[in-house]
C-alpha positions, 0 to 999 in steps of 0.5 A: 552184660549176659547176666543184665540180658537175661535178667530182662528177658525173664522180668519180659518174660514174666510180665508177657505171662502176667499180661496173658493171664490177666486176659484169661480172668477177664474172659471169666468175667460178666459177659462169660457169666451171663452166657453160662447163665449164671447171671440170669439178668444182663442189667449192665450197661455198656460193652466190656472189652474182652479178648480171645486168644490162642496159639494155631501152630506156630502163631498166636492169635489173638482178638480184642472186641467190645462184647455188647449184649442182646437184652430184649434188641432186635439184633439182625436187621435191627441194630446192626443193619443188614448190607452195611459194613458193621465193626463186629463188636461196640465202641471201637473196631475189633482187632485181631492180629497173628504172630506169623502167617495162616491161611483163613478159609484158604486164604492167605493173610500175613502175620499182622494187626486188623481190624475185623467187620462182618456185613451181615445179610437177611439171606445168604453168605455174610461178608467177613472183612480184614482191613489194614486200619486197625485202629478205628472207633466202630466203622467210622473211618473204614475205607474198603481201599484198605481191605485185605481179605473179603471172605463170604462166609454162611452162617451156621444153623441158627442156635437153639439157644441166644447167647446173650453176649457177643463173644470170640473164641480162637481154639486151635483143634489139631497140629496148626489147624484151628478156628475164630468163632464169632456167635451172638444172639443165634447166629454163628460164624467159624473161619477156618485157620491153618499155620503157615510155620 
């Protein structure tokens, strides 16, 4: 019985390790190629799914999103509309989920899965949304009722440089402490994490 165990646990654990280096080849694909510039014209159509992931202390952050591109767009206040509540990626919602309990900028959040929507502003903080719904084609069925943290967040300096896909990053940059960035075209969002465990 012991030995069946722990043959499953290893084909578990191995199958958990393929699936992770499965989403790290992925983040090495197109989107990543044209934001290196190693692609020079964003000619595909559609939004790849991407994911971003990366353990702060004790939990494992993980991001999955459609990553549209600019390609000539207007992006603020043209395809995604100041004021209005926007699903942070294309297609359905981005989602993000933490294996045990962070503080986002302070803030307490639960270990769980959300989906992710920024409203994004011609002037002053954004408003970066948690919601318990997190399975949702674009903001279709948002209901704020179901918000679990709303953060104002002022976005960075304007970049020199647009970056052609919309893409996550999660890095964890000390001992339980790290950041979600969210940058595309020039602007640039970071939320502060902090391990709970």
């Amino acid at each position: 019985m012991k030995t069946i165990l722990l043959v499953m646990l290893l084909i578990s654990g191995a199958q958990a390790m393929a699936q992770h280096g499965e989403h790290k080849a992925e983040q090495l694909g197109y989107a990543d190629s044209v934001n290196a510039g190693l692609i020079k014209v964003d000619d595909r159509k559609g939004s790849p799914v991407r994911m971003a992931m990366a353990n702060v202390g004790a939990s494992h952050v993980h991001i999955t999103y459609g990553s549209p591109g600019v390609k000539g767009r207007v992006i603020w206040g043209g395809l995604v509309s100041y004021d209005q509540v926007w699903c942070a990626g294309a297609h359905n919602a981005t989602w993000i989920s933490f294996s045990e309990p962070v503080l986002i900028n302070g803030k307490k959040m639960n270990a769980g899965k959300y989906s992710f929507f920024i409203i994004a502003k011609a002037k002053g903080p954004w408003t970066i949304i948690f919601n318990s719904d997190a399975e949702m084609h674009l903001a279709d069925e948002y209901e704020t009722s179901k918000d679990v943290l709303r953060l104002e967040v002022t976005p960075m300096k304007d970049a020199a440089t647009s970056l052609p896909r919309l893409t996550f990053t999660v890095k964890e940059t000390a001992k339980n402490e790290g950041y979600i960035q969210f940058a595309w075209e020039k602007k640039i969002l970071q939320l502060q994490v902090r391990s709970l465990l």
